[in-house]
ROFI-149296 format. One record per residue (C-alpha): y, x, z; residue in one letter; residue number from 1. Coordinates in nm, 4 decimals. Last residue first. Layout:
! ROFI-149296
{node {Y,X,Z},a,NUM}
...
END
This chain:
! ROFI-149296
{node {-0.0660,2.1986,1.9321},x,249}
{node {-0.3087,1.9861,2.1242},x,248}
{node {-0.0236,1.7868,2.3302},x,247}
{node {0.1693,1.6812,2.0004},x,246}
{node {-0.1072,1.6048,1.8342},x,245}
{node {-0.2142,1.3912,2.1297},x,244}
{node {0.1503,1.1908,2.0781},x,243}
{node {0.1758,1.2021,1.7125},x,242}
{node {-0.1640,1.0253,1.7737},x,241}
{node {-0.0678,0.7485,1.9999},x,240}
{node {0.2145,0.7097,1.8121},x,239}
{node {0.1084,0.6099,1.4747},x,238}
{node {0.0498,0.9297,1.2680},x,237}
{node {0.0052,0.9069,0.8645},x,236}
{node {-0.2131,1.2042,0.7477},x,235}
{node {-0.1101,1.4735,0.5411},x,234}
{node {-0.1803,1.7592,0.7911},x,233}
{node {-0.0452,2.0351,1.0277},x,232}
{node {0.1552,2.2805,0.7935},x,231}
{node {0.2873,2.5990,0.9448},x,230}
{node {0.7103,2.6313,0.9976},x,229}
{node {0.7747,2.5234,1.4067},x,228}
{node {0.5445,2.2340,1.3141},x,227}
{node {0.5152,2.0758,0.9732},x,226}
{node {0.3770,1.7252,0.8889},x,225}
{node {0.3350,1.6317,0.5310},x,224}
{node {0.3545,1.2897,0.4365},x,223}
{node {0.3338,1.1490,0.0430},x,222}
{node {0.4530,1.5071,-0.0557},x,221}
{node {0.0688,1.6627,-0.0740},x,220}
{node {0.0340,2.0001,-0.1878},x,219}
{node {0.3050,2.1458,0.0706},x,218}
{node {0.6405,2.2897,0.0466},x,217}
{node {0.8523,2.0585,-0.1991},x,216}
{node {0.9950,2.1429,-0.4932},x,215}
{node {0.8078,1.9192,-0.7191},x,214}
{node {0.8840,1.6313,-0.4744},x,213}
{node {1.3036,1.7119,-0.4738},x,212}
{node {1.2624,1.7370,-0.8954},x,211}
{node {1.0898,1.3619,-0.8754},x,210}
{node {1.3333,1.2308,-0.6635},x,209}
{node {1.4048,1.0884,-0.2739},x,208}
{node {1.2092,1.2868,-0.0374},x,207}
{node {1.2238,1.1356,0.2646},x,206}
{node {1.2849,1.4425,0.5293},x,205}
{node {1.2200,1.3462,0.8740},x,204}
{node {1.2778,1.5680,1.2231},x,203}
{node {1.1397,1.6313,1.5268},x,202}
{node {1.2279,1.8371,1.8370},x,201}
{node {1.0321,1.5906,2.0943},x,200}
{node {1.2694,1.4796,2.3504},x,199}
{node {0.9998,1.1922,2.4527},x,198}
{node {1.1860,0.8971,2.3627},x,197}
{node {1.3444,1.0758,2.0660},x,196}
{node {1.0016,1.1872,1.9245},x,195}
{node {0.8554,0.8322,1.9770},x,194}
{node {1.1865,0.6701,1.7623},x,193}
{node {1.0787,0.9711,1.4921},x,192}
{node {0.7071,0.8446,1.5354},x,191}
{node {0.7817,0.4717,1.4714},x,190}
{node {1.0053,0.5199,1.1852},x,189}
{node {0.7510,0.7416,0.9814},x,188}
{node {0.5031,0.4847,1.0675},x,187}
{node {0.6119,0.1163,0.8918},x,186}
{node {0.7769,0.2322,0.5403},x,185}
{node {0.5057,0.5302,0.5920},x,184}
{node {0.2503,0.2744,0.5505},x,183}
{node {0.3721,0.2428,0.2231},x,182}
{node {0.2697,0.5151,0.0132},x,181}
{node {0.5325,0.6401,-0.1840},x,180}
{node {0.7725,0.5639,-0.0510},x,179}
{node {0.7724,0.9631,0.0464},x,178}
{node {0.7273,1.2123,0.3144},x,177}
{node {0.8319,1.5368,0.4624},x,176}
{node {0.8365,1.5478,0.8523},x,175}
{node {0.9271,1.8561,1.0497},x,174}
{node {0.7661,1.8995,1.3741},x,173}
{node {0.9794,2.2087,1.5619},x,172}
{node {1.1380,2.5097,1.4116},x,171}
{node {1.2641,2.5053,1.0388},x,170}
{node {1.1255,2.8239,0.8295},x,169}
{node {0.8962,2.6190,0.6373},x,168}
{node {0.5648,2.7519,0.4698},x,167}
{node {0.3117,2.5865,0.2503},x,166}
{node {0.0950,2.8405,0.0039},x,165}
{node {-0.0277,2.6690,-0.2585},x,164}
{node {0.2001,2.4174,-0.2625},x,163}
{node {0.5236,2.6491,-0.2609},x,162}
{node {0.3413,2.8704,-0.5032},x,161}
{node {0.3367,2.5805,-0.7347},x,160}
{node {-0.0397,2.4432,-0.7712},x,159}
{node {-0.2536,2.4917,-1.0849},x,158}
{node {-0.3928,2.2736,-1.3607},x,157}
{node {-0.6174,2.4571,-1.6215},x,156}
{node {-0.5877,2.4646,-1.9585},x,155}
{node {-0.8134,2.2706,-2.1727},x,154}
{node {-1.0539,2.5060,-2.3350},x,153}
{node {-1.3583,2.2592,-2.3127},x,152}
{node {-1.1406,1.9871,-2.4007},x,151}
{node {-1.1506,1.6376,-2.2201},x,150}
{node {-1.0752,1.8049,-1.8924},x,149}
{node {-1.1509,1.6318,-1.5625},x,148}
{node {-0.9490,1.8026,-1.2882},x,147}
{node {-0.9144,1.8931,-0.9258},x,146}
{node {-0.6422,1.9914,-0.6492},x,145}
{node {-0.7692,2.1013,-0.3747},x,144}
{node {-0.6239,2.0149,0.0141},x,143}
{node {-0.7566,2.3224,0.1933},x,142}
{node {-0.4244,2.3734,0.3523},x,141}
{node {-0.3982,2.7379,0.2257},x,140}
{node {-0.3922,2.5393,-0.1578},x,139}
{node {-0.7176,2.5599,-0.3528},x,138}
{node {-0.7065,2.5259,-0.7623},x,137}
{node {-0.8748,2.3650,-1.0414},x,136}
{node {-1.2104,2.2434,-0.8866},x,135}
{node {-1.3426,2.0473,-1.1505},x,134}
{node {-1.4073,1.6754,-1.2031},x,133}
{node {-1.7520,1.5249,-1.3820},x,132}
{node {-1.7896,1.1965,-1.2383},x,131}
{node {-2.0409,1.3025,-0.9999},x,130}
{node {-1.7617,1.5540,-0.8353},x,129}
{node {-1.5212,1.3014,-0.8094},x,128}
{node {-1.7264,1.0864,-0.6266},x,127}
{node {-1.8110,1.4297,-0.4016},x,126}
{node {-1.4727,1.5229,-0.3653},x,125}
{node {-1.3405,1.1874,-0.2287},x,124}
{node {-0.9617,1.1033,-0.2997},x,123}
{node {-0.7351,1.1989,-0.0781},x,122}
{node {-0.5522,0.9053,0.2107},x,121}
{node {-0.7778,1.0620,0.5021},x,120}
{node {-0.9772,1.4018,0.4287},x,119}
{node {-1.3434,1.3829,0.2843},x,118}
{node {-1.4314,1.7451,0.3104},x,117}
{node {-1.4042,2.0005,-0.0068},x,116}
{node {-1.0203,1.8350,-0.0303},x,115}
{node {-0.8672,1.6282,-0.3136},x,114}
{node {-0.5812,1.5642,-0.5227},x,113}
{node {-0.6053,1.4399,-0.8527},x,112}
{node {-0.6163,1.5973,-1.2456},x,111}
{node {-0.6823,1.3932,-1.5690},x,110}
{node {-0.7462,1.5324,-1.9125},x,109}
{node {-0.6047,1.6302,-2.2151},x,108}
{node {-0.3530,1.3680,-2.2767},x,107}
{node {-0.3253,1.2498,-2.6227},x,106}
{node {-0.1869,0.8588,-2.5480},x,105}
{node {-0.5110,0.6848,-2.6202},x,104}
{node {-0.6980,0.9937,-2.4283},x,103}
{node {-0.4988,0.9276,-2.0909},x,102}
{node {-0.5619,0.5134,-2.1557},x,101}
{node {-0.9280,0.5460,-2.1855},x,100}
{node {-0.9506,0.7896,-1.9305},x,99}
{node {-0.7481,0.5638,-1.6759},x,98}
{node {-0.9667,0.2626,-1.7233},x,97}
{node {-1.2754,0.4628,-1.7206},x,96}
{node {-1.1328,0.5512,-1.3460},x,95}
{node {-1.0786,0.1901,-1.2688},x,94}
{node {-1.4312,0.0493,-1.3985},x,93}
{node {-1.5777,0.3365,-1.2221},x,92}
{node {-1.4232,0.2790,-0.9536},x,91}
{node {-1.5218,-0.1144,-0.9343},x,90}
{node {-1.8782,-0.0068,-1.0079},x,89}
{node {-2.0130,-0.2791,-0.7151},x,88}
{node {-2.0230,-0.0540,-0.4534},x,87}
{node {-1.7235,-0.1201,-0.2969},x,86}
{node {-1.4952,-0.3945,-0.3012},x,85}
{node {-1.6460,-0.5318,0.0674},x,84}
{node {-1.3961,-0.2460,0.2031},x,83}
{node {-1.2524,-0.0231,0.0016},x,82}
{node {-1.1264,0.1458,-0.3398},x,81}
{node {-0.8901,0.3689,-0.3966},x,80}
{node {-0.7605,0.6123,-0.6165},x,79}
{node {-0.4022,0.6985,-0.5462},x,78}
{node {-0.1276,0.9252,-0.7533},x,77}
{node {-0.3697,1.0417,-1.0785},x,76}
{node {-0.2185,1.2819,-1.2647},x,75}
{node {-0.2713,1.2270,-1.6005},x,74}
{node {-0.2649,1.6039,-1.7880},x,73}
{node {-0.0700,1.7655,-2.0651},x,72}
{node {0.1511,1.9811,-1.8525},x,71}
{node {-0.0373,2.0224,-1.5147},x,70}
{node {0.1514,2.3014,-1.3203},x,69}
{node {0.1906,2.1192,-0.9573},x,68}
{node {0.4116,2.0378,-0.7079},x,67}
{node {0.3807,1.6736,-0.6736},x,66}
{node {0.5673,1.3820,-0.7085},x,65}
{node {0.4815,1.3449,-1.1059},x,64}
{node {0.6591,1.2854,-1.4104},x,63}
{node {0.5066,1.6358,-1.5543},x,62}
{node {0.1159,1.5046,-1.4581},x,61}
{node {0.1764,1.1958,-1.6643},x,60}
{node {0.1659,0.8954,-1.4107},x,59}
{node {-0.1559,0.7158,-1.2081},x,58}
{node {-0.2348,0.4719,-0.9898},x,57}
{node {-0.5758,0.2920,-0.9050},x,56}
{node {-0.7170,-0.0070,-0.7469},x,55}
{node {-0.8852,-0.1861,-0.5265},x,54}
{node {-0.8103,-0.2138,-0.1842},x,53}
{node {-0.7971,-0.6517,-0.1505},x,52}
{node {-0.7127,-0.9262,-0.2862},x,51}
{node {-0.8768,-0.9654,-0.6229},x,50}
{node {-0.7369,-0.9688,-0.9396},x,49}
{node {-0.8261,-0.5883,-0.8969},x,48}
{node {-0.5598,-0.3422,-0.9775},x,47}
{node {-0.3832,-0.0930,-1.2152},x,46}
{node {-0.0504,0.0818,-1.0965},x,45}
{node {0.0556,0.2524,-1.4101},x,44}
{node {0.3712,0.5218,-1.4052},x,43}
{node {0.5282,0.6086,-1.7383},x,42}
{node {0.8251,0.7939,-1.5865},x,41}
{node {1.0118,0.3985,-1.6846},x,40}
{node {0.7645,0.2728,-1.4177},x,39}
{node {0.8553,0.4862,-1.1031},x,38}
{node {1.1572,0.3348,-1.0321},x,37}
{node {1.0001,0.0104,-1.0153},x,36}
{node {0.7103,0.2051,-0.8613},x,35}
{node {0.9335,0.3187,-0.5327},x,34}
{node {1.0889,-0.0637,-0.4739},x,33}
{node {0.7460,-0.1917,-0.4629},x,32}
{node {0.6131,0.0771,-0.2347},x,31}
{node {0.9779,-0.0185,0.0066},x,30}
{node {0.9407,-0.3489,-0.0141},x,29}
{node {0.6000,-0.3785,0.0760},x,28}
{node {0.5949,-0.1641,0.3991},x,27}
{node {0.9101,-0.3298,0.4717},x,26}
{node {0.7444,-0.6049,0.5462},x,25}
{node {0.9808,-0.8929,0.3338},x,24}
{node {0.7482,-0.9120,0.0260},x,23}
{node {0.4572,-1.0689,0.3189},x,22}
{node {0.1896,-0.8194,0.3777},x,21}
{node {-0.1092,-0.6563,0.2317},x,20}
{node {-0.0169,-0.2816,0.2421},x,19}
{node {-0.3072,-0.1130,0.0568},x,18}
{node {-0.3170,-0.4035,-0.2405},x,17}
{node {0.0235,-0.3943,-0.3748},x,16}
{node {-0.0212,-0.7774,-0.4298},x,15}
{node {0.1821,-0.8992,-0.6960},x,14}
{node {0.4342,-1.1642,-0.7365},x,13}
{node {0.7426,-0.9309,-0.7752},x,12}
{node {0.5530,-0.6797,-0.9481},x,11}
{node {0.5235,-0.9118,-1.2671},x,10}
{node {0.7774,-0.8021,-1.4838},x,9}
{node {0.8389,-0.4463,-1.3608},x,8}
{node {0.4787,-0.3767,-1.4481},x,7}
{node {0.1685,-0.3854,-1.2203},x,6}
{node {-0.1283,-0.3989,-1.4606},x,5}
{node {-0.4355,-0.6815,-1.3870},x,4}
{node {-0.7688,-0.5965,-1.3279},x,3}
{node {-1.0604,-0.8650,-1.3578},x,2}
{node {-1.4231,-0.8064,-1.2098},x,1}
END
């Protein structure tokens, strides 16, 4: 297999892999437009040559859109690898990949989100596991976040209080998301027009910069759902969903 690095030079004719769609699906444009801002933080986006969901993403832990302590450390944004990709040693390719280049620049290790159960859009504990991670730290959503050090007396990576411990005081579903992942280009607009239709109290916060992410109330900022103040999960909601989530909670 062949991997080819997303840069600002070339990200105009590459595939994003996860949203595989014409540059003019606002799922694209709005992930490509996200790591072009991203890329000066020292963000890598490292991919198959294939088309397809393979790849990996990763920043230095202090550039990143999450609220963690992890001075020193990669943090690695999206791991994934799918479909007929897998089982081949693609991930391992990708995560030995992202070692190589975290000790080349004097990092001390790497550090990912995660959850004890395979949870959608987190990275699989027990892959992560085999490959030597760590548990690090638990936040009240049972969303972990884990890391590989490369010194035995490494410190450790820990949440912010306000990921460990996710609270809002708004009333109603409150939305906090990100470009970052670009389904929510597609979904985030599809839920708050499904809200409206059915006089749902909702509301959606984009977070818009590094220092708003770090800030934010819950471990995961790519989309964190919130109802009247108590977290409710990090996965993207089509209607149908929002709809029976809705009626269960």
């Amino acid at each position: 297999m062949e991997y080819i690095r997303v840069t600002k030079e070339n990200i105009e004719n590459e595939s994003i892999c996860c949203a595989i769609s014409n540059d003019k699906d606002i799922q694209v444009s709005s992930k490509k437009a996200w790591l072009m801002n991203r890329f000066a933080d020292g963000l890598v986006f490292l991919k198959s040559t294939q088309r397809g969901k393979c790849f990996i993403e990763y920043i230095p832990a202090e550039n990143a859109w999450v609220p963690i302590w992890a001075d020193g450390y990669l943090y690695i944004d999206c791991f994934w690898v799918s479909g007929s990709l897998k089982g081949h040693g693609y991930a391992n390719d990708l995560l030995n990949a992202c070692m190589a280049d975290a000790k080349a620049n004097g990092k001390i290790g790497l550090c990912i989100l995660s959850s004890a159960k395979k949870k959608p859009f987190l990275s699989d504990p027990k892959h992560l596991l085999h490959k030597g991670f760590q548990l690090a730290d638990v936040s009240d959503t049972g969303i972990q976040l884990m890391y590989l050090p490369f010194e035995q007396n490494a410190p450790v990576p820990k949440f912010k209080a306000c990921a460990k411990h996710p609270h809002i005081e708004e009333s109603g579903y409150v939305l906090y998301y990100t470009n970052q992942c670009p389904f929510n280009g597609k979904y985030v607009p599809i839920v708050e027009e499904t809200a409206r239709e059915h006089a749902i109290p909702f509301k959606a916060i984009r977070l818009e910069t590094k220092e708003q992410a770090q800030a934010a109330p819950t471990p995961c900022t790519t989309y964190a759902l919130f109802y009247n103040g108590t977290w409710l999960t990090n996965e993207q909601l089509n209607d149908k969903r929002f709809l029976k989530l809705v009626e269960n909670s």
